[in-house]
C-alpha angles and dihedrals in degrees: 000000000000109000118257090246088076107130135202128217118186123189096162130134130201114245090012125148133217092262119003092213086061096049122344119242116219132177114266096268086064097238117089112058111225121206108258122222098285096055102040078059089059084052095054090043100059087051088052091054087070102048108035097104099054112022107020121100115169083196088056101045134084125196114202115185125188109178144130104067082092090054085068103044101049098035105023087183089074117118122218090242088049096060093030092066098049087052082059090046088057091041085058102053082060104049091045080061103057104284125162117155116042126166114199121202115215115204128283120228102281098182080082087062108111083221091062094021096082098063115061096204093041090057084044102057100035086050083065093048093050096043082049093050091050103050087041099051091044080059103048090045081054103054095030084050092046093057091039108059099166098066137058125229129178132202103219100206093212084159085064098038095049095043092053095053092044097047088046101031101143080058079071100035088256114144108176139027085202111115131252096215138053108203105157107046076071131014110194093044123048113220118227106220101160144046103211128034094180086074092051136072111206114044092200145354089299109018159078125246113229098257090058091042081059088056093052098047097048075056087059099039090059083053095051084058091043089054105045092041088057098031115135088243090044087230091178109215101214081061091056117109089182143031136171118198121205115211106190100172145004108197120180096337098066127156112269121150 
C-alpha cells in the first residue's frame, strides 16, 4: 500500500484547456476563464521554486494530466495534432523542471455523454474526434518517450476504461447512462432527477458521479504501480515512504459528488 504521507496536490481548474493562449477555458457558465494546463504548470512551478530545496523529490512525485476534451468544445476547429502537440509541450515544462514520472489521460468516449447523447450526429462527430485524439496523442508519447529515456510516461486509456464499464454497466451494479442532474435547464438551480447516484454513471450533463470516478482511479492507482515498477530507475512503489501526486487538470472528468 501506498504510505499514508502521500500527498495531493491539485492545480486543476473546471472547464480549463490545455493552454489558455491556444483556446480559452471558461466555467461552465461560460464567464469566469480559467488557467489551462500550461499555465497552471507555470503556477506549480513557481511554488516549487520555494520549496525545492527542503520538500521536493522528483523520484517521489507523479504528474497526471487529463486535458484536451475542453480544446473541442470551446474551439471545434482544433485539430488533434493540434492539441496533441500542446499536451507534449506541457509534458515538456515538466520534464525541463525536474520531471520524471507523468501519466496522460486520453479521452473517454464522450458521445456517451447525455450532453452529446441526444444528437445522434453530434455523438457521431465528436466519436471520430475522440478516436482521432487518441490515436494521435499515443504517437507523439512514443515518440516523445523514445527520445527521453530518463523519464516514464503512460498513456491512461480512460476511452477503454470508461467503454467497458458503459457497455457492461449491470457488471458494476449501474442501471441507467441518464443524468442525475440537470444543470443546464437552469443554471442557477440544479434539478434533482434521480434517488440514487450509486446506480448511475454521469452526475450531470459532463460529468462522473463519484462512484464512477472510484472505478477510474482505481484505474490510475494500478498505473502508478505500473510506473514506478518499470520505471528506468526500478522505484518500486510498495518502498516509497512518500509520495506527492500532481493533479494538473481534470477535464471533463472532474470530481463532482
Amino acid at each position: 500500500m501506498i504510505s499514508d504521507r502521500r500527498i495531493l496536490h491539485d492545480y486543476s481548474y473546471g472547464g480549463a484547456t490545455t493552454d489558455e493562449n491556444l483556446v480559452q477555458g471558461y466555467t461552465k457558465a461560460g464567464t469566469v476563464a480559467v488557467p489551462g494546463v500550461k499555465q497552471q504548470i507555470q503556477i506549480y512551478l513557481k511554488t516549487l521554486t520555494k520549496m525545492r530545496n527542503n520538500d521536493f523529490n522528483s523520484n517521489e512525485t507523479i504528474y497526471i494530466i487529463s486535458a484536451g476534451g475542453n480544446n473541442y468544445f470551446f474551439n471545434r476547429t482544433l485539430s488533434p495534432l493540434i492539441v496533441g502537440l500542446s499536451i507534449i509541450s506541457c509534458i515538456k515544462a515538466l520534464v525541463s523542471h525536474g520531471g520524471k514520472y507523468i501519466i496522460i489521460a486520453n479521452q473517454p468516449p464522450s458521445q456517451y455523454y447525455p450532453y452529446y447523447a441526444v444528437s445522434s450526429i453530434r455523438s457521431q462527430n465528436l466519436s471520430l474526434v475522440s478516436t482521432e485524439h487518441n490515436r494521435v496523442l499515443k504517437l507523439l508519447i512514443e515518440q516523445y518517450q523514445k527520445n527521453n529515456r530518463q523519464i516514464s510516461i503512460i498513456l491512461f486509456d480512460v476511452h477503454e476504461i470508461v467503454s467497458k464499464i458503459i457497455v457492461n454497466k449491470e457488471k458494476y451494479t449501474f442501471t441507467s447512462l441518464d443524468k442525475c442532474w440537470d444543470s443546464i435547464t437552469n443554471s442557477t438551480t440544479t434539478l434533482i432527477l434521480c434517488n440514487d447516484t450509486s446506480k448511475h454513471i454521469f452526475i450531470d450533463e459532463y460529468h462522473f458521479t463519484t462512484k464512477m470516478h472510484s472505478l477510474i482511479a482505481q484505474g490510475i492507482f494500478d498505473q502508478v504501480h505500473m510506473l514506478f515498477n518499470s520505471s528506468p530507475t526500478k522505484y518500486c512503489l510498495n518502498s516509497l515512504t512518500h509520495i506527492e501526486i500532481v493533479l494538473l487538470v481534470l477535464c471533463l472528468i472532474k470530481y463532482y459528488h
